[in-house]
Residue frames relative to the residue before (quaternion, step in Angstrom):
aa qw qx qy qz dx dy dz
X 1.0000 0.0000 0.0000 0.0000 0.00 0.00 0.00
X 0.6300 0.5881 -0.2736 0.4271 3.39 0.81 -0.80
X 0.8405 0.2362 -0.2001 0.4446 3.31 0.89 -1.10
X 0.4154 0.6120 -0.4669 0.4846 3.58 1.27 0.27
X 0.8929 0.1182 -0.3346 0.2771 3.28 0.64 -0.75
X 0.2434 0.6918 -0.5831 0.3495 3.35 1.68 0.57
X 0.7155 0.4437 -0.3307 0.4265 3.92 0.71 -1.25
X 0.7810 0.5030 -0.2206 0.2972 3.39 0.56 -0.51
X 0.3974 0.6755 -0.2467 0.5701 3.26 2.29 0.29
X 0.5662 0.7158 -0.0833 0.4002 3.04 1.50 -1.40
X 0.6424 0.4888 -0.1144 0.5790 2.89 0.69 -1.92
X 0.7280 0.5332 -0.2385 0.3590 3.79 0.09 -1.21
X 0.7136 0.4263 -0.2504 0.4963 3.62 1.43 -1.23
X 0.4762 0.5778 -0.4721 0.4653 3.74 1.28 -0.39
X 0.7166 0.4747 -0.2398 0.4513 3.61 0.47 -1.47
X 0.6960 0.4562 -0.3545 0.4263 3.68 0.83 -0.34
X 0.7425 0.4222 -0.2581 0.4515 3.45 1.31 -0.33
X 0.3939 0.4809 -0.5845 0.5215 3.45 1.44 -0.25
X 0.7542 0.4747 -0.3621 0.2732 3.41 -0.10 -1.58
X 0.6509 0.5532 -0.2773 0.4398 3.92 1.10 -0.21
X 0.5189 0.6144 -0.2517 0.5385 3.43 1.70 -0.47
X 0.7624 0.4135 -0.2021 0.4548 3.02 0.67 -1.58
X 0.7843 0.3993 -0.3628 0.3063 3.48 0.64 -0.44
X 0.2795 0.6573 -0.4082 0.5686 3.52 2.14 0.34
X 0.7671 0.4316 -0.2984 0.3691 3.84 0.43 -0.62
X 0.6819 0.4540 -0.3215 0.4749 3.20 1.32 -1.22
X 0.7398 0.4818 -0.3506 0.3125 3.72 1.03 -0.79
X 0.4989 0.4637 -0.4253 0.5960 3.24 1.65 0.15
X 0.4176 0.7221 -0.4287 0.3470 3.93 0.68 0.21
X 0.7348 0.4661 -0.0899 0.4845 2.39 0.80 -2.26
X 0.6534 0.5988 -0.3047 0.3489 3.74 0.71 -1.39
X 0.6110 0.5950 -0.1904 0.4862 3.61 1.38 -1.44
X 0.7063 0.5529 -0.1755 0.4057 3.46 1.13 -1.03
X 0.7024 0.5727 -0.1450 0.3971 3.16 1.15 -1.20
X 0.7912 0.3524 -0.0304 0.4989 3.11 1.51 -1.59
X 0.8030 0.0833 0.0294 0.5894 3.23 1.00 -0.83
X 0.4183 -0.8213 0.2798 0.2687 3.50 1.15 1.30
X 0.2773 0.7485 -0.4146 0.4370 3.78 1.93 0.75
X 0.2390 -0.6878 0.6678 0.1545 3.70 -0.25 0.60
X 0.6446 0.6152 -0.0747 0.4477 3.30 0.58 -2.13
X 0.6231 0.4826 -0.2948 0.5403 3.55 0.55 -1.37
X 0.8132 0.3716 -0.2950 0.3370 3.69 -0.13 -1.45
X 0.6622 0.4737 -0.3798 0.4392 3.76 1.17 -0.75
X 0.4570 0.6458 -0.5219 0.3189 3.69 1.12 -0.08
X 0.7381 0.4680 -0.1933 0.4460 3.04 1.08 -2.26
X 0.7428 0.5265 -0.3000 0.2846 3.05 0.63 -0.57
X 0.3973 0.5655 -0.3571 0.6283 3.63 2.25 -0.35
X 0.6723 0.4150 -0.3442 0.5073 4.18 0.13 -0.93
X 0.7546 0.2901 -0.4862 0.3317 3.73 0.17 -0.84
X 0.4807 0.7200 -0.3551 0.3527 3.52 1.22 -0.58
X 0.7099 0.3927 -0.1976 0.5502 3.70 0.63 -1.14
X 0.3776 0.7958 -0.2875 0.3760 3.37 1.28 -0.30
X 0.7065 0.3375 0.0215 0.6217 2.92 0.20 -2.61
X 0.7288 0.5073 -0.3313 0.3190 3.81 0.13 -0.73
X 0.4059 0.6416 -0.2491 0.6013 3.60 2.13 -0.54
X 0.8719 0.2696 -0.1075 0.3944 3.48 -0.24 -1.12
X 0.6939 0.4905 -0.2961 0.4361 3.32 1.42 -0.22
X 0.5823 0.4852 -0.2857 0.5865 3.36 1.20 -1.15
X 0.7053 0.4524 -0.4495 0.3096 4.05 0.13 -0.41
X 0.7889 0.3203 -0.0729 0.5194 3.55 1.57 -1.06
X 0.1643 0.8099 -0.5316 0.1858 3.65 1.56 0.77
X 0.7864 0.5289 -0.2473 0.2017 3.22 0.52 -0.97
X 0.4858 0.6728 -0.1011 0.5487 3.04 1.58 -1.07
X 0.6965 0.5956 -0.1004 0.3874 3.22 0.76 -1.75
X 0.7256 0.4872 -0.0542 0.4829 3.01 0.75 -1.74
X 0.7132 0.3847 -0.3111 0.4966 3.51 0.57 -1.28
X 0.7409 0.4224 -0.4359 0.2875 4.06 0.56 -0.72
X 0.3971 0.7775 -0.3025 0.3825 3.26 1.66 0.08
X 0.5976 0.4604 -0.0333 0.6556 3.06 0.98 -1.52
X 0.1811 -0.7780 0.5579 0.2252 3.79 0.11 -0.48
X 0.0587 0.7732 -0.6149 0.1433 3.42 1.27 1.01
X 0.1910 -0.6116 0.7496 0.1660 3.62 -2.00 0.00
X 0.3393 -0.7399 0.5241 0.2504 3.46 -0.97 1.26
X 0.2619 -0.4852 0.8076 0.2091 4.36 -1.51 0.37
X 0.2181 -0.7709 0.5908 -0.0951 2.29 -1.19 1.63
X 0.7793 0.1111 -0.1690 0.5931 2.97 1.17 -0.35
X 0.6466 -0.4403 0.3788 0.4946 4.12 -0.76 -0.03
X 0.8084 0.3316 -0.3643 0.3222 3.74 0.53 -0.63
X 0.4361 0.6819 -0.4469 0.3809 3.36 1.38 0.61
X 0.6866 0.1310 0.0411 0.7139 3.43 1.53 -0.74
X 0.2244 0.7106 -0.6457 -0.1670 3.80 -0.12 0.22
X 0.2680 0.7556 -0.5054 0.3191 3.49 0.62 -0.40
X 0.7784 0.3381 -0.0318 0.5279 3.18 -0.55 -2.41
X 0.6701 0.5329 -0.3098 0.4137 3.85 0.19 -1.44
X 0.5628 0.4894 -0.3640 0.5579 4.06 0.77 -0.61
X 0.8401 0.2806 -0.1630 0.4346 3.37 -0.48 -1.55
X 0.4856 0.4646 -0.5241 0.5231 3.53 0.67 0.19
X 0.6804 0.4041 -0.2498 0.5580 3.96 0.24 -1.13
X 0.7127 0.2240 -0.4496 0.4896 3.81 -0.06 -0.08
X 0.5554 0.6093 -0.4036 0.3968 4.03 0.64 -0.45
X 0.7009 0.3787 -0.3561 0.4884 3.50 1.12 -1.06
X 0.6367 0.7011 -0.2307 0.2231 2.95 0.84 -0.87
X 0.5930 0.6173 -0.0973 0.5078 3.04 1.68 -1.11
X 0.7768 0.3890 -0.1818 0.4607 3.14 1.45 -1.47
X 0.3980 -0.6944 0.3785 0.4649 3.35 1.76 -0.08
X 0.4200 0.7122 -0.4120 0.3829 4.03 0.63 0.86
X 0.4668 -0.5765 0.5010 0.4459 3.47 -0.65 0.29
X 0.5490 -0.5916 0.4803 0.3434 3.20 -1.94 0.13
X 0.2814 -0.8187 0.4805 0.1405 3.61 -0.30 1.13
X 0.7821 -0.2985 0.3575 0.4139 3.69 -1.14 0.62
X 0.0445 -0.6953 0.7065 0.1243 3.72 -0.51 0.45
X 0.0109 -0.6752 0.7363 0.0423 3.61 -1.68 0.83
X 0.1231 -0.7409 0.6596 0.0285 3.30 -1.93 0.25
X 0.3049 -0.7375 0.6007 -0.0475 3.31 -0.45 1.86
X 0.1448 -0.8683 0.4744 -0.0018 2.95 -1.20 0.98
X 0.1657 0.7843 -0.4251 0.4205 2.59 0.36 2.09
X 0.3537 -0.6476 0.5422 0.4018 4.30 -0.33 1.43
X 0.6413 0.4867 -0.4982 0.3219 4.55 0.17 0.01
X 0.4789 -0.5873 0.6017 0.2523 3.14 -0.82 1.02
X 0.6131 0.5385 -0.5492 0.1803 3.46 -1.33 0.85
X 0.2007 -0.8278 0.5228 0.0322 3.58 -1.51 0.30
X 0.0601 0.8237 -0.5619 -0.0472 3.58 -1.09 0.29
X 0.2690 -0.7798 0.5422 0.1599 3.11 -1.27 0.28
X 0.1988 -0.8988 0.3874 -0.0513 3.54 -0.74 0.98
X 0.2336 0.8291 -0.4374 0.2582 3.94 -0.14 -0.01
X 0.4731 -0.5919 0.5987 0.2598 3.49 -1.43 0.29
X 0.7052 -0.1231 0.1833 0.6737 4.02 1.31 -0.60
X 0.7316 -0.2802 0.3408 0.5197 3.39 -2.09 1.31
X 0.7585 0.5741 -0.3019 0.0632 3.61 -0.10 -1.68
X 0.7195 0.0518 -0.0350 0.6917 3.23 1.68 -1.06
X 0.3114 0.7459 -0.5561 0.1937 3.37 0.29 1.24
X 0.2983 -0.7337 0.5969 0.1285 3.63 -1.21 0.45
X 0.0392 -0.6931 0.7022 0.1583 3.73 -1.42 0.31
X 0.2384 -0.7156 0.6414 0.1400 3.26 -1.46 0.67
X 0.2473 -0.7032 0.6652 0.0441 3.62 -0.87 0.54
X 0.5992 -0.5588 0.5527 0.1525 3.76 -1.53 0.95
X 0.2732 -0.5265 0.7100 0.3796 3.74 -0.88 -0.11
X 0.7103 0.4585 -0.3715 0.3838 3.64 0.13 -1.15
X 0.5774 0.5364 -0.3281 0.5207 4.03 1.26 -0.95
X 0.6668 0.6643 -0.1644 0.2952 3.73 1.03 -0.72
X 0.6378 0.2587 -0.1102 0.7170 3.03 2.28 -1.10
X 0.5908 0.5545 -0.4404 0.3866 3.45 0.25 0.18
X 0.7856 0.4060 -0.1707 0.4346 3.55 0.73 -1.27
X 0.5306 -0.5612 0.5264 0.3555 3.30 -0.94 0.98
X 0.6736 -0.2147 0.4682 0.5301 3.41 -1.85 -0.95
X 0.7149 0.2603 -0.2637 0.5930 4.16 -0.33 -1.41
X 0.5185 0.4042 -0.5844 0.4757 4.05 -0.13 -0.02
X 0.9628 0.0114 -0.1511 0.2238 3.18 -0.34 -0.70
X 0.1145 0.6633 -0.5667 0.4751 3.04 1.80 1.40
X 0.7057 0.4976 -0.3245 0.3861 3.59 0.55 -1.44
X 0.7269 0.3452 -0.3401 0.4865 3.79 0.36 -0.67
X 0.5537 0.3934 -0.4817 0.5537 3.65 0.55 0.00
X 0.7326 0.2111 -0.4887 0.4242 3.36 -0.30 -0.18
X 0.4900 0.5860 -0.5576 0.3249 4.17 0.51 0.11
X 0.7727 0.4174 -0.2449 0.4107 3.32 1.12 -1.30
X 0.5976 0.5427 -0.4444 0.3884 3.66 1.58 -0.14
X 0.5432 0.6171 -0.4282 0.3751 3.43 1.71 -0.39
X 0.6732 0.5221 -0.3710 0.3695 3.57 1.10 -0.94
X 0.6745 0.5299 -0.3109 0.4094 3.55 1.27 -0.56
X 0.4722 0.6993 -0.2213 0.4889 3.53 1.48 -0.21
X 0.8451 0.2620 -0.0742 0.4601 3.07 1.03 -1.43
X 0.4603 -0.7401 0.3037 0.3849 3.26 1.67 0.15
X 0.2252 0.7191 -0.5995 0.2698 3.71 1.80 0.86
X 0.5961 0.4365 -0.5871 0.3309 3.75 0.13 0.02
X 0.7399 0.4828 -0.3686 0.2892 3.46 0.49 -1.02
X 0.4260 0.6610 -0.3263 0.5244 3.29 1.67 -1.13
X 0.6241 0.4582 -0.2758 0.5697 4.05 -0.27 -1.47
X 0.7996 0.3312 -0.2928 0.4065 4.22 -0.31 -1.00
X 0.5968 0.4619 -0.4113 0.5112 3.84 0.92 -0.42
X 0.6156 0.6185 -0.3816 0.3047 3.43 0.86 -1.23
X 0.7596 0.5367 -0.1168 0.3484 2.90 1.31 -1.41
X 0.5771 0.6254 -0.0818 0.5188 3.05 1.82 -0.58
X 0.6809 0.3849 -0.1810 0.5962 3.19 1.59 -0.09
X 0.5493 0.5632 -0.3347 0.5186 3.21 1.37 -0.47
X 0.7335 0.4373 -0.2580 0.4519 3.53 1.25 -0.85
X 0.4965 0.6653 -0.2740 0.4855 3.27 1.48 -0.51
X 0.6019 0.3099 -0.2813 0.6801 3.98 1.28 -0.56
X 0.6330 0.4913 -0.4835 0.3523 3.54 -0.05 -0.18
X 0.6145 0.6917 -0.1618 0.3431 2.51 1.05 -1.22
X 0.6876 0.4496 -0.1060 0.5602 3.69 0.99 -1.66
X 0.5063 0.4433 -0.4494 0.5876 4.27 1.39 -1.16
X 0.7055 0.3270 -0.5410 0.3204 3.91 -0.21 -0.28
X 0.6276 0.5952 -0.3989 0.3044 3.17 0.50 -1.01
X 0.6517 0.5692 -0.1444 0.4801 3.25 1.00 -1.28
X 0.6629 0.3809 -0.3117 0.5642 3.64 0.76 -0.66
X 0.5948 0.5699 -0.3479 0.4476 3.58 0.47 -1.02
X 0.8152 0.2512 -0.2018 0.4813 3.67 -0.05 -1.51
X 0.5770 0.4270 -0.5247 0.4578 3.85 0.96 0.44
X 0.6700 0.4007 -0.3949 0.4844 3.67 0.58 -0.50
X 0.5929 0.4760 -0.4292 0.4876 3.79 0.37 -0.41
X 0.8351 -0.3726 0.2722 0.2993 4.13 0.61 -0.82
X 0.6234 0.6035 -0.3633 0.3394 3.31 1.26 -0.74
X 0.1416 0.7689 -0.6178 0.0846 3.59 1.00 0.82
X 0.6395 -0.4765 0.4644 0.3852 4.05 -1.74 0.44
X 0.5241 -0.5165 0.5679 0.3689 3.34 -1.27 0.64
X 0.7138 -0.4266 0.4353 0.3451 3.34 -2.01 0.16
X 0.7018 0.4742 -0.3213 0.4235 3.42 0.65 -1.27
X 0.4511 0.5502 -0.4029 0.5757 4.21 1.68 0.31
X 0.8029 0.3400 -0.3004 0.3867 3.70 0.38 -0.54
X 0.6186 0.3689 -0.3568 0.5950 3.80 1.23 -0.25
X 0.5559 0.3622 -0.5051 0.5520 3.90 0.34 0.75
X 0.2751 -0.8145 0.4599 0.2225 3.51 -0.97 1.19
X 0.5198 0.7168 -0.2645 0.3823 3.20 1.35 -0.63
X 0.4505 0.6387 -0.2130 0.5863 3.42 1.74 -1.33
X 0.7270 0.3684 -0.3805 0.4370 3.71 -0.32 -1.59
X 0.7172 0.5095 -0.3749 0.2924 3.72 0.32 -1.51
X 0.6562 0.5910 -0.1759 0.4350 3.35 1.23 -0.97
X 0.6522 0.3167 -0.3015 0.6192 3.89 1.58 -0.22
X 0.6298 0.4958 -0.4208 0.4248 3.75 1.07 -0.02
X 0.6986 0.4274 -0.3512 0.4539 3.43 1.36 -0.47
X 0.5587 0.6250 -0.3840 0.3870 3.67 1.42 -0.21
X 0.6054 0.6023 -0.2244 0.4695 3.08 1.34 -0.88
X 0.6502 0.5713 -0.2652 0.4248 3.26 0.84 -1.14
X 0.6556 0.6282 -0.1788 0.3789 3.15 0.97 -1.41
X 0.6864 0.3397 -0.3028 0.5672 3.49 0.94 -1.59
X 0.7135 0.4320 -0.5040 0.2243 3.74 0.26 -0.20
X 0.5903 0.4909 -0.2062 0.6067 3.83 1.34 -0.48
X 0.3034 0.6273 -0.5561 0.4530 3.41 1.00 0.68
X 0.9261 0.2236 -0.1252 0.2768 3.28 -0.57 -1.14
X 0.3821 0.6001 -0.3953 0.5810 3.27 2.05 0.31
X 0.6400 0.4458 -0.3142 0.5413 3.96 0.86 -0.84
X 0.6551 0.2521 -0.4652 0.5394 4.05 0.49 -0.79
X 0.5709 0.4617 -0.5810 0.3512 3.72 -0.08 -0.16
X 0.8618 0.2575 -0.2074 0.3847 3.59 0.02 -0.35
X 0.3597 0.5206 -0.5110 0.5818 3.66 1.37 0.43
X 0.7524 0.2332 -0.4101 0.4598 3.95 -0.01 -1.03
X 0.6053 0.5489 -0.4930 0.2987 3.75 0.59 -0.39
X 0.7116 0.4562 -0.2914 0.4479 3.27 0.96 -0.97
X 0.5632 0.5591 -0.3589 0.4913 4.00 1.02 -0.27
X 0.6313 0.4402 -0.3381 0.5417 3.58 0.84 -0.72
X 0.6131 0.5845 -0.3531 0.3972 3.71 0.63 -0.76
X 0.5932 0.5553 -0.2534 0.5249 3.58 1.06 -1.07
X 0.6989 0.4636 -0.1829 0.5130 3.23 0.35 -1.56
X 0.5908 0.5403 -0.4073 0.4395 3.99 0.71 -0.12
X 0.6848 0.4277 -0.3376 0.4839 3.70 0.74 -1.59
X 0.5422 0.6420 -0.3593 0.4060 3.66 0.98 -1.38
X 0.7098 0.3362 -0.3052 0.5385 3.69 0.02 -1.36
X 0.5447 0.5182 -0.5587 0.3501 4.32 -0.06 -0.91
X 0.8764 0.2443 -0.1426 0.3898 3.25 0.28 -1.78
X 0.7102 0.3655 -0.5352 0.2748 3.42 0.57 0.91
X 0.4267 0.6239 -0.5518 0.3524 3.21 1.60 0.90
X 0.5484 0.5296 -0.4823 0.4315 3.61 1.27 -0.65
X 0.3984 0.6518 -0.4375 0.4743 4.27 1.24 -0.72
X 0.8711 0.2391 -0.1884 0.3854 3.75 -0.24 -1.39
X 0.7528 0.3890 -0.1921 0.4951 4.01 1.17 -0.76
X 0.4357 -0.7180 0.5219 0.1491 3.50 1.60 0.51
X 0.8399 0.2878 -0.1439 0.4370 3.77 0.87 -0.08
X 0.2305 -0.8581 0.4434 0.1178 3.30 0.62 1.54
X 0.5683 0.5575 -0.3169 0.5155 3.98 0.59 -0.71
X 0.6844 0.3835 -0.3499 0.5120 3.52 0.64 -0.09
X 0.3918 0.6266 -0.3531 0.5737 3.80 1.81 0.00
X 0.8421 0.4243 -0.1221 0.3098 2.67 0.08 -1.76
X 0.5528 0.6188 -0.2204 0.5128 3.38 1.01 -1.30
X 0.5539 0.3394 -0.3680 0.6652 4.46 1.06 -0.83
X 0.5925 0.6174 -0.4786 0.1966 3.47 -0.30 -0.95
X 0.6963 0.5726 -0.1066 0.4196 2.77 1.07 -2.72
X 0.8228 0.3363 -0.2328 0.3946 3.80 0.64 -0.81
X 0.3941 0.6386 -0.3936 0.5310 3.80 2.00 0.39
X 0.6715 0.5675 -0.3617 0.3101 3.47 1.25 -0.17
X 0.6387 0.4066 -0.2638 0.5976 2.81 1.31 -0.82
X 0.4833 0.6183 -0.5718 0.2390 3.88 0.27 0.07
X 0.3668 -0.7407 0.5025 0.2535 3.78 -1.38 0.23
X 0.6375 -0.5878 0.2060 0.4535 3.53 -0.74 0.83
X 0.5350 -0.6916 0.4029 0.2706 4.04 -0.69 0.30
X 0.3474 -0.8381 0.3383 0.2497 2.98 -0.23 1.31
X 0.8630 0.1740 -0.2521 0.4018 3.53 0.60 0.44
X 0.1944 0.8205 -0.4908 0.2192 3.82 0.31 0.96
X 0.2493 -0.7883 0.4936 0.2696 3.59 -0.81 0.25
X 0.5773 -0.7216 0.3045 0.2308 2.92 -0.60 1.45
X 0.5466 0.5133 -0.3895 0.5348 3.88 0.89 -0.47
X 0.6409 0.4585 -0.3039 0.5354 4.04 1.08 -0.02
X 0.4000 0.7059 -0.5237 0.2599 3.72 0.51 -0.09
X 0.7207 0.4967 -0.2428 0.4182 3.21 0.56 -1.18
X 0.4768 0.6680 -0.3630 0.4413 3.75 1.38 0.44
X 0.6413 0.6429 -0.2626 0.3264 2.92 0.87 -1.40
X 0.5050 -0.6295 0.5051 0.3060 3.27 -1.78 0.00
X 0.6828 0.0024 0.0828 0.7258 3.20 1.55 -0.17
X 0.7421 -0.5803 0.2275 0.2465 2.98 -1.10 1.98
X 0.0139 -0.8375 0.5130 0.1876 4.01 0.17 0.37
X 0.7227 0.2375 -0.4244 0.4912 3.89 0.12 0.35
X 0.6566 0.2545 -0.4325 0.5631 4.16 0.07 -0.22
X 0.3601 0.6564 -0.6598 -0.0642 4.05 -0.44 -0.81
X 0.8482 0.0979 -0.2330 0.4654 3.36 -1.51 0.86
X 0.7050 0.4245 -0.4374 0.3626 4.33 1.00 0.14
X 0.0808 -0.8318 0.5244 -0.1633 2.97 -0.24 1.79
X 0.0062 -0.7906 0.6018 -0.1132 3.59 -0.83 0.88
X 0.6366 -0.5979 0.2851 0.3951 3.58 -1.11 1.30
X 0.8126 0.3681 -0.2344 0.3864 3.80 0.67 -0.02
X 0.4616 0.7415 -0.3676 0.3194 3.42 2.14 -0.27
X 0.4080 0.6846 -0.5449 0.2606 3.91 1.53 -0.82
X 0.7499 0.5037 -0.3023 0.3041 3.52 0.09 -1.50
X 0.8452 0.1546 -0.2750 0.4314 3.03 0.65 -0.51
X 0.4681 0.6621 -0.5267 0.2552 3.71 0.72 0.41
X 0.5938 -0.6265 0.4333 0.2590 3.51 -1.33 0.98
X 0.7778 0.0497 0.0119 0.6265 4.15 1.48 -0.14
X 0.6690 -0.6082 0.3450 0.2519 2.92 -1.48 1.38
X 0.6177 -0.5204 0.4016 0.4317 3.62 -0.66 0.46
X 0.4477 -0.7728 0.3716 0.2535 3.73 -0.81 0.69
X 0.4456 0.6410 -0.4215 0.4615 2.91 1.85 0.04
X 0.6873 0.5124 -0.2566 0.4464 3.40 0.85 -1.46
X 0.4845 0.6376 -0.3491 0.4868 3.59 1.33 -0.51
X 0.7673 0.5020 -0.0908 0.3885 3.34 0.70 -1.25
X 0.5745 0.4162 -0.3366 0.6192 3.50 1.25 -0.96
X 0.5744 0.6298 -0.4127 0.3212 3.90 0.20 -0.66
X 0.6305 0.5779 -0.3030 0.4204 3.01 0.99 -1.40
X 0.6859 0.5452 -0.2172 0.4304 3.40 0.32 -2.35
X 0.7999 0.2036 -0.4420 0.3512 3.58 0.35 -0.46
X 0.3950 0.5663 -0.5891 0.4198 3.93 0.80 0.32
């Protein structure tokens, strides 16, 4: 069970990034089309700003990420030994360097882990995640976040994120130079083929950034069941999973997090436990319930 669905997470995160690529090409399609009647042209610019944003983000994630979060780094073990130990026997276990330890200061239990590669990667840990969890509680989330550093979900998560900014990025452009003027010449509206072609470009750049919202939501979801069950993989003791999981329900949302970081977390830190029949699609992690049944049946 474990490895079926370790492979079958896999499978799901390939298909979530082709499907995130491809829609970087078509919205540079559309953009190329609209403005400069260059399909070809726009997926170029739109391939360069991409490697771009994915350049500048993936070198300074860490940094980046942690002043967001207002995380403080432990610098040494006797600032934290607690966290500072089980972080070092987690990497250790998972066969990873020891990564930057941080410590947000926040009464919500939660944590993430973050980094361009295993090599320079960092986890941050709650105060509030710090008094709640036993020892195996919070053996178990360290080893979730050593799974993500193992599997290279930070680097995965930072492109994601990098592309997501990379369409935003092109819908302004695209909104902007339409509202400022770059409307289609005349000899574009008396060709029907044309019109259909600027109603679907249009269409496209606006339902862009509704699709990258839910491609990185749905990649982070994957990457959630994937990391659970390779912490039960590294601590051999799934009930010590389960047992963090069980007490993340009842936690309350954190009162200070940047939202463009959710999708780090071990559990959803500004919506946790408000769920509605239509919120799956767009939530940033699998319910914790579903998190939980997954487990019990390994």
């Amino acid at each position: 069970m474990l490895y079926q669905q370790i492979a079958r997470n896999k499978r799901k995160t390939i298909l979530v990034m082709f499907g995130f690529f491809l829609l970087v090409a078509l919205i540079g399609a559309a953009v190329g089309y609209l403005f400069a009647r260059t399909a070809v042209g726009g997926i170029i610019v739109a391939a360069i700003i991409a490697v771009i944003y994915m350049s500048v983000i993936i070198g300074q994630s860490t940094d980046v990420v942690m002043r967001m979060n207002n995380a403080t780094e432990v610098r040494s073990a006797n600032d934290a030994p607690e966290l500072w130990h089980i972080v070092e026997d987690m990497a250790l276990v998972a066969r990873v360097p020891m990564p930057k330890v941080y410590i947000i200061h926040d009464p919500s239990p939660n944590a993430f882990a973050t980094g361009n590669d295993p090599q320079h990667a960092a986890v941050a840990a709650t105060t509030g995640l710090m008094e709640r969890m036993n020892r195996e509680e919070l053996e178990g989330v360290m080893a979730h976040e050593m799974t993500h550093v193992r599997n290279y979900d930070i680097r995965l998560q930072t492109i994601a994120l990098a592309l997501a900014s990379a369409i935003a990025m092109l819908v302004n452009f695209a909104g902007n130079f339409w509202w400022i003027g770059g409307r289609s010449s005349s000899d574009d509206r008396d060709n029907p083929s044309s019109i259909f072609a600027l109603i679907g470009s249009i269409l496209l750049i606006f339902l862009a950034p509704i699709a990258a919202t839910i491609a990185q939501m749905a990649l982070s979801r994957n990457r959630e069941y994937l990391a659970d069950a390779g912490a039960v993989e590294l601590t051999r003791n799934p009930q010590g999973m389960i047992s963090a999981l069980e007490k993340l329900k009842t936690a309350v949302p954190m009162e200070h997090v940047d939202p463009s970081s959710s999708a780090l977390y071990i559990s959803d830190p500004e919506l946790n436990a408000k769920h509605h029949p239509f919120s799956n699609l767009f939530d940033t992690h699998p319910p914790l319930d579903k998190r939980i049944a997954r487990l019990r049946e390994m």
